[in-house]
C-alpha positions in Angstrom: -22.1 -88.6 -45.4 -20.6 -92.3 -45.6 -22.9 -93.6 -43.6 -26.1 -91.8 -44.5 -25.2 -93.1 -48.1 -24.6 -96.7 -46.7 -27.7 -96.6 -44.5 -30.4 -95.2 -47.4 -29.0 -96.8 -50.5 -27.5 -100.4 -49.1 -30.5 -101.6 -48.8 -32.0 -100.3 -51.6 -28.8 -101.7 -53.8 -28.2 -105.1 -51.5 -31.6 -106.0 -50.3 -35.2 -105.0 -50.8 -34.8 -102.4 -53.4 -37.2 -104.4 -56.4 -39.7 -105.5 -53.8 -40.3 -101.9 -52.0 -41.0 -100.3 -55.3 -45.0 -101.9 -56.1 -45.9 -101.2 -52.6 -44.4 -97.5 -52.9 -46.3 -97.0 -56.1 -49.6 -98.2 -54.7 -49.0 -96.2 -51.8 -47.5 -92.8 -52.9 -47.7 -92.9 -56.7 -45.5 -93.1 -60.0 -43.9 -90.4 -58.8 -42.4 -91.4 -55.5 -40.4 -94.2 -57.0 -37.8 -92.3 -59.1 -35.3 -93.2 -56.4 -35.6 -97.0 -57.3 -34.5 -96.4 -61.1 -30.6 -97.4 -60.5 -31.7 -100.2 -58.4 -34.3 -102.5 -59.5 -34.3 -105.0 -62.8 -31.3 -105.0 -65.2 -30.2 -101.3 -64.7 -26.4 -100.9 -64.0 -25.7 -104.6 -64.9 -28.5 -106.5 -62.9 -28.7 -106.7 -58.9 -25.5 -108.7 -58.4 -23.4 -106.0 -60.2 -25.0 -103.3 -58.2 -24.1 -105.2 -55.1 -20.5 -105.9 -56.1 -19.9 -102.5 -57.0 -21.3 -101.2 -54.0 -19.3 -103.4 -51.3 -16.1 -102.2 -53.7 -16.7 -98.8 -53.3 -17.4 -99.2 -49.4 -14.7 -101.0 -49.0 -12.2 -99.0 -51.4 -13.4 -95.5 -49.6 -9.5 -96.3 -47.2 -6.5 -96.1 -49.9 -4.1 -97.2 -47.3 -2.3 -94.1 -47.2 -2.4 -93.0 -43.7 -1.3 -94.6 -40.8 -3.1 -97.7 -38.6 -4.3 -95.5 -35.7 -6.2 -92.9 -38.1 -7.7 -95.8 -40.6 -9.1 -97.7 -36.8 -10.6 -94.1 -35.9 -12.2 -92.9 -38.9 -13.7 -97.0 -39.6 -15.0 -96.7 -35.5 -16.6 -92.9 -36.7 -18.4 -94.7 -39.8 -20.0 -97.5 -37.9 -21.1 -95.6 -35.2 -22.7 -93.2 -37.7 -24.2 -96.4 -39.5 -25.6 -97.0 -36.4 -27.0 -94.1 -35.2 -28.3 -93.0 -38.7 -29.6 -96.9 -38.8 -31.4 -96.3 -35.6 -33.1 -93.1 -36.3 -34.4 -94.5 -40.1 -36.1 -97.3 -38.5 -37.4 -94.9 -35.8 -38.9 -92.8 -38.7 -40.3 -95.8 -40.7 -41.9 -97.7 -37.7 -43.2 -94.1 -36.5 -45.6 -94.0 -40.2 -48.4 -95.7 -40.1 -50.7 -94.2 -43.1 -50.6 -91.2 -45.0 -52.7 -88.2 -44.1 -55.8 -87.5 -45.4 -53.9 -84.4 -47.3 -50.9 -86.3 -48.6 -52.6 -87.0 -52.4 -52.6 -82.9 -52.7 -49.0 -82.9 -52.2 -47.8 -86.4 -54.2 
């Protein structure tokens, strides 16, 4: 669940969030951009508080309560989720190349 959130919403918060909304509006309608609310203009204290608060809660998720050996295997399980997760995403986006002909029945 870590890295699903990190994957789908780090860029979003961190990167390309304000720029991806126009084209998904043109695209898909008003309605497929609800997701960008908390991430675009001055909401939640501008872009560079999102970004701070997102790297602090990524890297406060480890309270330093357990032992060295668990905190290395559970970090090694969250990047290697990141980067499956990661792959798969881009698989998915590079694999759209239009909507179908039926997609403005269902948007």
């Amino acid at each position: 669940l870590v890295a699903a959130a990190f994957i789908l919403w780090g860029p979003l918060v961190i990167g390309g969030g304000a720029a991806l909304k126009p084209r998904v509006k043109k695209s898909f309608g008003e309605g497929a951009t609800n997701v960008f609310k908390d991430v675009v203009g001055t909401a939640n204290g501008g872009r560079s508080e999102r970004r701070r608060k997102f790297i602090a809660t990524y890297d406060g998720l480890r309270d330093g309560e357990i032992n060295d050996e668990e905190e290395k295997m559970y970090c090694e399980a969250v990047v290697k989720a990141c980067g499956e997760y990661m792959s798969m995403n881009n698989a998915m986006m590079l694999s759209v190349k239009k909507s179908p002909w039926w997609s403005k029945y269902v948007w």
